[in-house]
TORVEXDO-946975 format. One record per residue (C-alpha): residue number from 1; residue in one letter; chain; z, y, x negated. Coordinates in nm, 2 decimals. Each point is the difference from the previous one (the first is absolute). Example, Ala and Ser with C-alpha at 12.3 -4.5 7.8 and 13.67 -1.06 7.14 Angstrom:
2
{1, A, A, {0.78, -0.45, -1.23}}
{2, S, A, {-0.07, 0.34, -0.14}}
END
This chain:
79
{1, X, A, {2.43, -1.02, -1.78}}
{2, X, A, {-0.24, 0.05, 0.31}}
{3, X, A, {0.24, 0.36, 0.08}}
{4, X, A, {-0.08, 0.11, -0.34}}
{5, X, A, {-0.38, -0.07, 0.14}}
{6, X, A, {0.04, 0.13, 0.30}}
{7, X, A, {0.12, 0.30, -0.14}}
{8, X, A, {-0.29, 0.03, -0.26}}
{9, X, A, {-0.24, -0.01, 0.24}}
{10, X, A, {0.21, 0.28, 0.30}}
{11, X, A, {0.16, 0.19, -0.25}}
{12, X, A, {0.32, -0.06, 0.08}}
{13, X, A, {0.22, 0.04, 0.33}}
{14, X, A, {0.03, 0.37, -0.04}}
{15, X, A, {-0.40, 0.07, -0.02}}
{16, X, A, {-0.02, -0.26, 0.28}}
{17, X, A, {0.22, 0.19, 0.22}}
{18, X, A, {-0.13, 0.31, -0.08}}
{19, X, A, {-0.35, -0.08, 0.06}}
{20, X, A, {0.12, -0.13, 0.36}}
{21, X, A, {0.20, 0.33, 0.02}}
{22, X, A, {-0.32, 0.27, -0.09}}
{23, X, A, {-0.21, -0.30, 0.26}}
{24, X, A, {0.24, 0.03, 0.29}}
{25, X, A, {0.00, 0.38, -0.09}}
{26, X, A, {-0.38, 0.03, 0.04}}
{27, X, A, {0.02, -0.20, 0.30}}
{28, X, A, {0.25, 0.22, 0.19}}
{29, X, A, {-0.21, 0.32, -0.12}}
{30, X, A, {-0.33, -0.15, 0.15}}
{31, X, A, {0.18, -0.05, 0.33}}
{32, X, A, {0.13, 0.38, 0.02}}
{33, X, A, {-0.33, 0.09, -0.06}}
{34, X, A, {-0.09, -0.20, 0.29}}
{35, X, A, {0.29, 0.16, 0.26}}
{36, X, A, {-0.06, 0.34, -0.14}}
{37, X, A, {-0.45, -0.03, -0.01}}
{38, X, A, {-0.07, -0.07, 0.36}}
{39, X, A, {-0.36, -0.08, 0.04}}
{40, X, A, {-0.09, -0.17, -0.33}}
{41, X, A, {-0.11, -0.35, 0.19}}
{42, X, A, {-0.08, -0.20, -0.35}}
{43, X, A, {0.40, 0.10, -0.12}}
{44, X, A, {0.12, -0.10, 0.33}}
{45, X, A, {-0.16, -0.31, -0.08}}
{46, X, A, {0.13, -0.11, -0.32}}
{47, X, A, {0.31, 0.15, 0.12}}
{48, X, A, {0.03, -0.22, 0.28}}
{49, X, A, {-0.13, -0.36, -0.18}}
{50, X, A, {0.08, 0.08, -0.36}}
{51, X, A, {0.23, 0.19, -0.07}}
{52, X, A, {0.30, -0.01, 0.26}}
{53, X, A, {-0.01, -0.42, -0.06}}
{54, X, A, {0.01, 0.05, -0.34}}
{55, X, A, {0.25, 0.28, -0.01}}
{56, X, A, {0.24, -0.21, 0.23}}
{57, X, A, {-0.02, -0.36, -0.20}}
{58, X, A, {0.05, 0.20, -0.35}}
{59, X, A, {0.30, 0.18, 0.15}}
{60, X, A, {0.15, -0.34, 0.10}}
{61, X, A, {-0.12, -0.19, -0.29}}
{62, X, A, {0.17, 0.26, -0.21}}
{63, X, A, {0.32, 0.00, 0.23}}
{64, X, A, {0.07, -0.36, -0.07}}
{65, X, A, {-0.15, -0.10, -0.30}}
{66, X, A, {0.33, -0.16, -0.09}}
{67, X, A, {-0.02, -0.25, 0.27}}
{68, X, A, {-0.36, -0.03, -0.02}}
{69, X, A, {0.06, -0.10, -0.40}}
{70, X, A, {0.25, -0.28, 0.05}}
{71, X, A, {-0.18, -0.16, 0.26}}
{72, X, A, {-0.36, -0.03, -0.23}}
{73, X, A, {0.25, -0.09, -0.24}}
{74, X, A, {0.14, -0.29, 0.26}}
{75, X, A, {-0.34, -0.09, 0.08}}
{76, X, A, {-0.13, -0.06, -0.33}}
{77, X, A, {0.29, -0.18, -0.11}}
{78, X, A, {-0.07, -0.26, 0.30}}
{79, X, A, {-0.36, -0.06, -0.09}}
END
């Protein structure tokens, strides 16, 4: 029952993945921007502190979102 919420309230895994797909997209566009714009000092920025930290932990959340699934699973089955 709560994964029938759950999906409700995402839109599924496909639109999930998708959205984190078109994200990680943006993400890696902003920071070509930044290589190939030398001298924009507010994109180097946000490149720097936003962007690049976000771009690497969505990567890796979305590499092993298998693992990362049975262990919230593991931990909410202990509590």
């Amino acid at each position: 029952m709560m994964t029938a919420i759950a999906e409700r309230r995402t839109g599924g895994g496909k639109r999930v993945r998708d959205r984190q797909r078109l994200a990680h997209l943006v993400g890696g566009l902003l920071l070509v921007a930044y290589v190939y714009a030398p001298g924009a000092p507010v994109l180097e920025t946000a490149v720097r502190w936003v962007v690049l930290p976000v771009l690497v932990a969505s990567g890796v959340v979305m590499w092993q979102w298998g693992k990362i699934r049975r262990w919230m699973r593991k931990v909410r089955s202990q509590a």
